[in-house]
N, CA, C and O of each residue as an XYZ file, in Angstrom:
432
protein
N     113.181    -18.400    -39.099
C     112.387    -17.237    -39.453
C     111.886    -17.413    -40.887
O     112.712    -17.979    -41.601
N     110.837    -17.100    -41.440
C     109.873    -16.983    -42.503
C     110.749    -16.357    -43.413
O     111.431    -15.357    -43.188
N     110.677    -17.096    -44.591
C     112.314    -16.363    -45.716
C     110.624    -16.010    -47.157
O     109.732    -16.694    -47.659
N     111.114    -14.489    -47.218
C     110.195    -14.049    -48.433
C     110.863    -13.625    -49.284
O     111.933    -13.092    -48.989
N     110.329    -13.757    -50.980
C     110.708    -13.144    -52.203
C     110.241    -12.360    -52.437
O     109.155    -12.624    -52.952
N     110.582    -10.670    -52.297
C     109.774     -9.430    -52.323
C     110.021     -9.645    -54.038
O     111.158     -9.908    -54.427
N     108.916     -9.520    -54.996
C     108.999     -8.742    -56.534
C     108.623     -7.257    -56.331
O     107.651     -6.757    -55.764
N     109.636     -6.722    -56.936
C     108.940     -5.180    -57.005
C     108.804     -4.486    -58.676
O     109.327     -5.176    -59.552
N     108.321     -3.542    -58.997
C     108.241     -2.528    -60.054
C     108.376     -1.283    -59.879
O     107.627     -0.652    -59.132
N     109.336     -0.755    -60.533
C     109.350      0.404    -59.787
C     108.710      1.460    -60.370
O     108.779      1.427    -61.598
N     108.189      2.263    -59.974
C     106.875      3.521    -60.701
C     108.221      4.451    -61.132
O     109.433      4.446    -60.917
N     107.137      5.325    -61.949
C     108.369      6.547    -62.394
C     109.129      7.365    -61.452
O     110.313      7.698    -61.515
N     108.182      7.652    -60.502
C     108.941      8.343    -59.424
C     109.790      6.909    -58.664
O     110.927      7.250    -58.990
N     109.889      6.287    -58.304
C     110.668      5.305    -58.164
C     112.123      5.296    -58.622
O     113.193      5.618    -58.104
N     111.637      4.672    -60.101
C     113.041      5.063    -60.911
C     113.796      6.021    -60.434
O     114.930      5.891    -59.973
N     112.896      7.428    -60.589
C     114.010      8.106    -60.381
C     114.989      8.429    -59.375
O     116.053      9.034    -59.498
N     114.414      7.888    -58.294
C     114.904      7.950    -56.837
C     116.201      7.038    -57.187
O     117.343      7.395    -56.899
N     115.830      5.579    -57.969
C     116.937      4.408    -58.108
C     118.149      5.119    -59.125
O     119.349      4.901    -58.960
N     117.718      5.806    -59.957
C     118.537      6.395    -60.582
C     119.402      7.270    -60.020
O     120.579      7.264    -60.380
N     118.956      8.120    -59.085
C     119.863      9.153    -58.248
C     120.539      8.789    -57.433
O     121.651      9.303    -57.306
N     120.012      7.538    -56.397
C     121.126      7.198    -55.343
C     121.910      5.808    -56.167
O     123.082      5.756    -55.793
N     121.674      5.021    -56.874
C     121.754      3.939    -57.031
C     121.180      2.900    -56.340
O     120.292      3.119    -55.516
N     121.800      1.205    -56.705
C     121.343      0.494    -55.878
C     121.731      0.246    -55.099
O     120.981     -0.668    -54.757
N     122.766      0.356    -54.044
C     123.980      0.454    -52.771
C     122.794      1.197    -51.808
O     122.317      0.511    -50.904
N     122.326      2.554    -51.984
C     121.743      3.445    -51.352
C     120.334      2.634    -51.294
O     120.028      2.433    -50.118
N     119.645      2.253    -51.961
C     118.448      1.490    -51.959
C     118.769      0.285    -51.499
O     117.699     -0.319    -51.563
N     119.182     -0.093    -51.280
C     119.431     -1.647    -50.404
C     119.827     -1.493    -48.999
O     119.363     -2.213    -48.115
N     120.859     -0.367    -48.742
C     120.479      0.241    -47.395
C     119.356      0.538    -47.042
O     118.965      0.088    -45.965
N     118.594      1.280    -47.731
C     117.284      1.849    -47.437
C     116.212      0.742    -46.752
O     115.529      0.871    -45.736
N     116.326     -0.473    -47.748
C     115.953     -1.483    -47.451
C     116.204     -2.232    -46.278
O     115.354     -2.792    -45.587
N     117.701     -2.199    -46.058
C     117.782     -2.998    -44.703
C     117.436     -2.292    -43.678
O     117.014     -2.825    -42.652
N     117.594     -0.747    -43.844
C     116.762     -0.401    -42.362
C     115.760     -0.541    -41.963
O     115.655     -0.565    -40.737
N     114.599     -0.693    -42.761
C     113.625     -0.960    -43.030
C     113.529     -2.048    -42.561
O     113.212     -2.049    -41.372
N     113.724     -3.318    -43.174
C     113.546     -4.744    -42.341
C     113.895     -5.078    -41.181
O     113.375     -5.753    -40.292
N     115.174     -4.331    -41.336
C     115.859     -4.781    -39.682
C     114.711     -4.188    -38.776
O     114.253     -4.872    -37.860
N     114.253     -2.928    -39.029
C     113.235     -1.821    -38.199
C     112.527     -2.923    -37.384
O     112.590     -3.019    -36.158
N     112.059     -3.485    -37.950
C     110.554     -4.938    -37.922
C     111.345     -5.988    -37.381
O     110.610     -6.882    -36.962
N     112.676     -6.259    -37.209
C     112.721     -7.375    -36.755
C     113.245     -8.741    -38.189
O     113.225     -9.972    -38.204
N     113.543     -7.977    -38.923
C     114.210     -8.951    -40.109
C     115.202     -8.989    -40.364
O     115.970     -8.735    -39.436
N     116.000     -9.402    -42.087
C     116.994     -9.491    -42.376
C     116.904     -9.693    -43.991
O     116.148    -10.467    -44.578
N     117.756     -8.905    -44.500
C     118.020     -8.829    -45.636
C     118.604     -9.693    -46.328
O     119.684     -9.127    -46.495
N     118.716    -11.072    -47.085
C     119.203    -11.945    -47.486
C     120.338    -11.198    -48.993
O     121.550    -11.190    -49.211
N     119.335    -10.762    -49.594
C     120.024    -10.289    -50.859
C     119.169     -9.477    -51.240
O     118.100     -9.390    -50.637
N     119.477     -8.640    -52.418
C     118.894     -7.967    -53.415
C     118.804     -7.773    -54.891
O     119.096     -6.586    -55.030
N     118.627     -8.142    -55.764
C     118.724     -8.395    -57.169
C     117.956     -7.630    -58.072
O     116.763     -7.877    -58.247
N     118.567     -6.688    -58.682
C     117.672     -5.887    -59.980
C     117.521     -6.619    -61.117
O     118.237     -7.619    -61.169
N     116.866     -6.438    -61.961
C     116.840     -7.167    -63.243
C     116.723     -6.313    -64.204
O     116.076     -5.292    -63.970
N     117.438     -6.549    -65.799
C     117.078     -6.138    -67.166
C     115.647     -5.967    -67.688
O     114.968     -6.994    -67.657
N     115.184     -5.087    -68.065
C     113.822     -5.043    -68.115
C     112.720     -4.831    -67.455
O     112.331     -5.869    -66.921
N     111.764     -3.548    -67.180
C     110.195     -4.195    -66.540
C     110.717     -3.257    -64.854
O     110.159     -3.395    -63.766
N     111.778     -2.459    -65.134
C     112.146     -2.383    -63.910
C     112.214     -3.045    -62.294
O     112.132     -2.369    -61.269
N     112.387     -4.575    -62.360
C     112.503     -5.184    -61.242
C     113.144     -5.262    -60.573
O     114.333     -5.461    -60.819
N     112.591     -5.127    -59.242
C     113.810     -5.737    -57.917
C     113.280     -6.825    -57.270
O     112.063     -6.939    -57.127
N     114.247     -7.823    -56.771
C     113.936     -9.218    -56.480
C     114.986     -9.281    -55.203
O     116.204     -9.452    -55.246
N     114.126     -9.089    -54.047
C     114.205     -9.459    -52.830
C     114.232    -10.555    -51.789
O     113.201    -11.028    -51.310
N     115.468    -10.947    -51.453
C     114.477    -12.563    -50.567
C     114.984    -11.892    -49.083
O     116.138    -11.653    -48.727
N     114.356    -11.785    -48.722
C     113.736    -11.504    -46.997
C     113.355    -12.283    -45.725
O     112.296    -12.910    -45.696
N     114.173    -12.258    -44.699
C     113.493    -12.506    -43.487
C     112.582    -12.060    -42.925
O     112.801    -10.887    -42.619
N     111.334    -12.521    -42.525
C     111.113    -11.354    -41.408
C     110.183    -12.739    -40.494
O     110.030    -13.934    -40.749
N     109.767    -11.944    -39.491
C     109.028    -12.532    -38.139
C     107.961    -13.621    -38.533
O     107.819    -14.784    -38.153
N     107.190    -12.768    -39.512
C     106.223    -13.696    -39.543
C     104.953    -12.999    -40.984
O     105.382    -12.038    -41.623
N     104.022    -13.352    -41.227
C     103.100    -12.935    -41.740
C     102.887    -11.754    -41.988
O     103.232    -11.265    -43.064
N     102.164    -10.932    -40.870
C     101.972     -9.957    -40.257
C     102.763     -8.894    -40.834
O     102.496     -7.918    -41.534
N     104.066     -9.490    -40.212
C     105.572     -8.061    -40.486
C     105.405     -7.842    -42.156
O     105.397     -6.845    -42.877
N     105.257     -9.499    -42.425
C     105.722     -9.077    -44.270
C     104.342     -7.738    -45.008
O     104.417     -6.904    -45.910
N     103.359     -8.095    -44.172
C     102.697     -7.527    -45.003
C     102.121     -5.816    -44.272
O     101.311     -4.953    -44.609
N     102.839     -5.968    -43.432
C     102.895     -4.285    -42.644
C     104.351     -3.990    -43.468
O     104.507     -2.772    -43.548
N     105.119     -4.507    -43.906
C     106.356     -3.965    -44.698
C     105.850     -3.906    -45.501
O     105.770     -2.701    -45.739
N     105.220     -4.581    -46.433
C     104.352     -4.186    -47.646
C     103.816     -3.235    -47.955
O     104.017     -2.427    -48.861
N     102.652     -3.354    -46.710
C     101.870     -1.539    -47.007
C     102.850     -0.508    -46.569
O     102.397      0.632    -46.663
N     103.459     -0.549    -46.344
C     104.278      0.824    -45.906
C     105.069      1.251    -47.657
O     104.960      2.293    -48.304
N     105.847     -0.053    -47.993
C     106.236      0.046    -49.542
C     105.304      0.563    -50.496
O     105.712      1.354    -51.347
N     104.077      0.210    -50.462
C     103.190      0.453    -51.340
C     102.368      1.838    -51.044
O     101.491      2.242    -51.808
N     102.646      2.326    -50.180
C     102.274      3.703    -49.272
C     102.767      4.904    -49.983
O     102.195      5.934    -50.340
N     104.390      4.350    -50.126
C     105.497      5.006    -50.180
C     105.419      5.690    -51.669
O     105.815      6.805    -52.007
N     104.690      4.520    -52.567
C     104.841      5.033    -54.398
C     105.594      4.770    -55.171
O     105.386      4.901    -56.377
N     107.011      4.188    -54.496
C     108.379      3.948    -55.307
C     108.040      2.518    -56.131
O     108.596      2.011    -57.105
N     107.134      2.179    -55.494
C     107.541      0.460    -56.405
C     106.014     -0.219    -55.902
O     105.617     -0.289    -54.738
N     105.305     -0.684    -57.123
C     103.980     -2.373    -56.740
C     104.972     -3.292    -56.412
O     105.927     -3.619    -57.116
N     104.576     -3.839    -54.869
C     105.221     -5.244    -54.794
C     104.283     -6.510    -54.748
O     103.110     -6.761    -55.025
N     104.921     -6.900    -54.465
C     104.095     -8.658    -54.814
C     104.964     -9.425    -53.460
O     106.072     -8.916    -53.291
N     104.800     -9.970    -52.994
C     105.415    -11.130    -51.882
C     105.077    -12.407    -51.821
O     103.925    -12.655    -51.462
N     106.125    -13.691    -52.202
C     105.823    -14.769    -51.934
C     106.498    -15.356    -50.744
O     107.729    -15.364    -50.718
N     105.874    -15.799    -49.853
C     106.339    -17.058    -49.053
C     107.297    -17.994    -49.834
O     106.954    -18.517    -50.894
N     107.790    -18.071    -49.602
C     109.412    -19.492    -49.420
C     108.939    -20.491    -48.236
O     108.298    -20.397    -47.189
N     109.628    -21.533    -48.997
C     109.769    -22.688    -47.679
C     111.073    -23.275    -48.517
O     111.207    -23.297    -49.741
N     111.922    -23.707    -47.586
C     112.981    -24.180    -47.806
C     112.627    -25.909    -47.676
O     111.522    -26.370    -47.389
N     113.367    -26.377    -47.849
C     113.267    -27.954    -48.417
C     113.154    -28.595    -46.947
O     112.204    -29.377    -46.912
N     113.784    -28.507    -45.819
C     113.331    -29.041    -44.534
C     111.557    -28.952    -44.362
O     110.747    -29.854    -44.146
N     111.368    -27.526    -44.552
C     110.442    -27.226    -44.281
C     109.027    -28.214    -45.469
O     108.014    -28.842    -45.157
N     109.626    -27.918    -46.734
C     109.036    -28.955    -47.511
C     109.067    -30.168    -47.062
O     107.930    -30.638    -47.031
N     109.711    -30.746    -46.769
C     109.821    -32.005    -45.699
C     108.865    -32.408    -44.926
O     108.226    -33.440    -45.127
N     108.691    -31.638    -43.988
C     107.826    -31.144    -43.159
C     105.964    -31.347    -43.447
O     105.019    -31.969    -42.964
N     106.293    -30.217    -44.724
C     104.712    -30.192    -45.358
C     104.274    -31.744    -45.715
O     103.320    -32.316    -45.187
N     105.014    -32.229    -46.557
C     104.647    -33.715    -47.352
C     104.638    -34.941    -46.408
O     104.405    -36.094    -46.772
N     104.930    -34.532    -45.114
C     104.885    -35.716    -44.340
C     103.523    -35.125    -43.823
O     102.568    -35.838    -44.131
N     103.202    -33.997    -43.114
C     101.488    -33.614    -42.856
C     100.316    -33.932    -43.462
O     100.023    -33.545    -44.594
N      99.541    -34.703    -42.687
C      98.161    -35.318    -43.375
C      97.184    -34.129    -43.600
O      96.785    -33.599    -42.562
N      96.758    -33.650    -44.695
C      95.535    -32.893    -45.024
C      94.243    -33.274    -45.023
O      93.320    -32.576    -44.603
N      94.167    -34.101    -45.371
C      93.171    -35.109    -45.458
C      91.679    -34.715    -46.515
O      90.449    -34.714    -46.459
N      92.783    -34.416    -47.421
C      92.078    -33.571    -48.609
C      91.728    -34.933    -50.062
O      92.464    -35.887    -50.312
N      90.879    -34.703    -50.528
C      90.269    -35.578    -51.460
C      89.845    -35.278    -52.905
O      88.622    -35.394    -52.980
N      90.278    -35.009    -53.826
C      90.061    -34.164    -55.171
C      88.810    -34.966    -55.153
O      88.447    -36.004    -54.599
N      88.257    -34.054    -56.006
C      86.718    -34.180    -56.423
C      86.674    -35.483    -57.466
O      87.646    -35.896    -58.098
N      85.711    -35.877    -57.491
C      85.304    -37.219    -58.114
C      86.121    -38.339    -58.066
O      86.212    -38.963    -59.124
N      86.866    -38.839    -56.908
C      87.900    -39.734    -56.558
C      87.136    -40.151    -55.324
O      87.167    -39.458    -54.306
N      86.475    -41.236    -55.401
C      85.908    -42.297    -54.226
C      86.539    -42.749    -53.536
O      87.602    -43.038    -54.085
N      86.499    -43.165    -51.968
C      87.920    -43.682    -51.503
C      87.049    -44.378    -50.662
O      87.495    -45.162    -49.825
């Protein structure tokens, strides 16, 4: 399954939600949420500063991540950002695939 790094920020009303339940209650919140779709919650990580949360995520596919997205971003609590992961098999994978791509001004 497709492993994502949710970044989030959390807005003021945000905060304050994180402030009232903590992060125990928001990470539940979270897994119901993913599981809802068909995912899985790997971890969750707040950070010092800038109010961040740093998410790495399962989910189905494309699609899910970014219908979980708009629903987050719907919601007001937090701007997220989502990157795709590939794990090192999968890197594997990529670097053996021919692209058959040619940078500009390189004659072949």
């Amino acid at each position: 399954m497709p492993t994502y790094l949710h970044i989030g920020t959390y807005t003021r009303p945000g905060t304050r939600v994180l402030r009232a339940q903590g992060g125990s209650a928001r990470r539940a919140a979270v897994q119901a949420a993913v599981e809802g779709v068909g995912g899985s919650v790997r971890e969750i990580f707040w950070s010092l500063g800038g109010s961040r949360v740093y998410a790495i995520i399962e989910l189905p596919d494309d699609v899910t991540a970014t219908a979980l997205n708009l629903a987050a971003d719907d919601a007001g609590a937090l701007d997220l950002e989502t990157v795709a992961l590939l794990s090192a098999e999968e890197m594997d994978v990529a670097a053996r695939r021919s692209a058959g791509y040619a940078p500009p001004g390189i004659d072949e």
